[in-house]
C-alpha positions in Angstrom: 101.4 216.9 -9.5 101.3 214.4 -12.1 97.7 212.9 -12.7 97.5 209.2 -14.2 95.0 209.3 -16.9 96.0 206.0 -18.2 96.2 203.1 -15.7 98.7 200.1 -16.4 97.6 197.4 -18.4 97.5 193.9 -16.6 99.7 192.0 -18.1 100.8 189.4 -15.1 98.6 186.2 -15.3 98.6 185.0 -11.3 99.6 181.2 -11.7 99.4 180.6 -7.9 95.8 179.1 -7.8 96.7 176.9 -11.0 99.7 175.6 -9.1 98.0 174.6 -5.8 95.8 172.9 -7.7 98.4 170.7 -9.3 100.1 170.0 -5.9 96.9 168.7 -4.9 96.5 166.5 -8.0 100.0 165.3 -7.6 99.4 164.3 -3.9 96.2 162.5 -4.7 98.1 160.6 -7.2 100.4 159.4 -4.8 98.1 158.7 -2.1 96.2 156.5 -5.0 98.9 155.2 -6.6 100.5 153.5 -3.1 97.5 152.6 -1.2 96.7 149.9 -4.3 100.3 148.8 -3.9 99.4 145.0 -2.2 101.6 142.8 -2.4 102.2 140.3 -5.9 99.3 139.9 -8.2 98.4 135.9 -8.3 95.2 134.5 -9.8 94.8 131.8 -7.3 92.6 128.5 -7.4 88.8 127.9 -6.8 87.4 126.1 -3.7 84.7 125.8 -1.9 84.5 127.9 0.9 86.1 127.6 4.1 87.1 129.4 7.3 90.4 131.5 7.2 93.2 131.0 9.1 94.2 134.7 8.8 94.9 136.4 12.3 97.1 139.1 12.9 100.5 137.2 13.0 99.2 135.3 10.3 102.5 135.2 7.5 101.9 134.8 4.1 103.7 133.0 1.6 102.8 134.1 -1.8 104.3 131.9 -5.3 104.0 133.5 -8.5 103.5 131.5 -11.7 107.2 132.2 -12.7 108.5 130.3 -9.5 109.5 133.5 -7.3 108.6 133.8 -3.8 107.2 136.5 -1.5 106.8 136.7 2.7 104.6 139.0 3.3 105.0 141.2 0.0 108.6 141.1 0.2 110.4 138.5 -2.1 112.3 136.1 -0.7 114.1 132.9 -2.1 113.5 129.2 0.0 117.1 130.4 2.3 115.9 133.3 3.3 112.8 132.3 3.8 113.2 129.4 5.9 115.8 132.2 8.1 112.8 134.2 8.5 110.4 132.1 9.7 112.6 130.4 12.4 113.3 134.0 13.5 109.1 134.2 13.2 108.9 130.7 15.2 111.4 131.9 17.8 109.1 134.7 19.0 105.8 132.7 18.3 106.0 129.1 18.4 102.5 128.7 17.0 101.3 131.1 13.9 99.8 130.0 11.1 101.0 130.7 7.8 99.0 130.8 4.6 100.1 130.0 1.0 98.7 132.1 -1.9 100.0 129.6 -4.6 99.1 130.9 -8.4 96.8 128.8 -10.5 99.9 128.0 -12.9 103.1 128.1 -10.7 104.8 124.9 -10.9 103.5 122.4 -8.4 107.0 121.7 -7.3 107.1 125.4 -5.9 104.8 124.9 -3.8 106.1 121.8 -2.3 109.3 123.4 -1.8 107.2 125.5 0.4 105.4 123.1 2.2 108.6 120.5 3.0 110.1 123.6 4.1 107.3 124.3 6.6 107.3 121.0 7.5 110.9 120.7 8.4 111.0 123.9 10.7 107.2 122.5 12.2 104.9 124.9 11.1 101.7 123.4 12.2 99.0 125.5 10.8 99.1 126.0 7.0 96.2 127.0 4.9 95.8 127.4 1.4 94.1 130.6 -0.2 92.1 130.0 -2.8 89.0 131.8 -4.5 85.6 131.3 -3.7 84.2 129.0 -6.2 81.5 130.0 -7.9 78.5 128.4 -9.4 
């Protein structure tokens, strides 16, 4: 018999620990990145406080300060829009809908919007706006 009088040097470096930790890094990032996801960015107006409208079936209509149009986070232009809320209306004749208007979107946008939800007979509109501050 052959006695080993010399062990084998280690020359493997285990990567396994370094790459679970990267897979957890990478799904954190993902989990982060997403749940900040919210919809379009608008810097809306300042007003003194008032009770929301916002309930559950509440819809949002959100108007950048380039004109463009969102329901609900998803962007939309004034046809599609007015298709979707009489689909909205037809399963809940009464919900109120909210405009998040930017401070320095056109002010015709935003009577598009409102002739629109005046035509179809949306009753309950409310305007977001930032608390004002003093």
């Amino acid at each position: 018999m052959k006695v080993q009088d010399e062990a084998k040097p280690y020359d493997d470096i285990n990567i396994t620990p370094m790459l679970d930790l990267a897979y957890v890094l990478l799904i954190i990032f993902i989990i982060m990145t997403t749940a900040t996801v919210q919809g379009q960015k608008v810097n809306l107006p300042k007003a003194s406080a008032a009770p929301s409208l916002a309930t559950q079936t509440t819809k949002a209509i959100t108007i950048a300060n380039d004109g463009k149009i969102a329901l609900d986070t998803v962007p939309v232009t004034l046809a599609e829009l007015e298709q979707r809320l009489l689909q909205q209306k037809a399963l809940t004749p009464e919900f109120p809908v909210v405009i998040r208007g930017d401070a320095q979107a056109q002010y015709q946008s935003i009577v598009d919007v409102l002739d629109l939800l005046s035509r179809i007979g949306v009753a309950q509109v409310g305007l977001a706006t930032k608390p004002l501050v003093k």
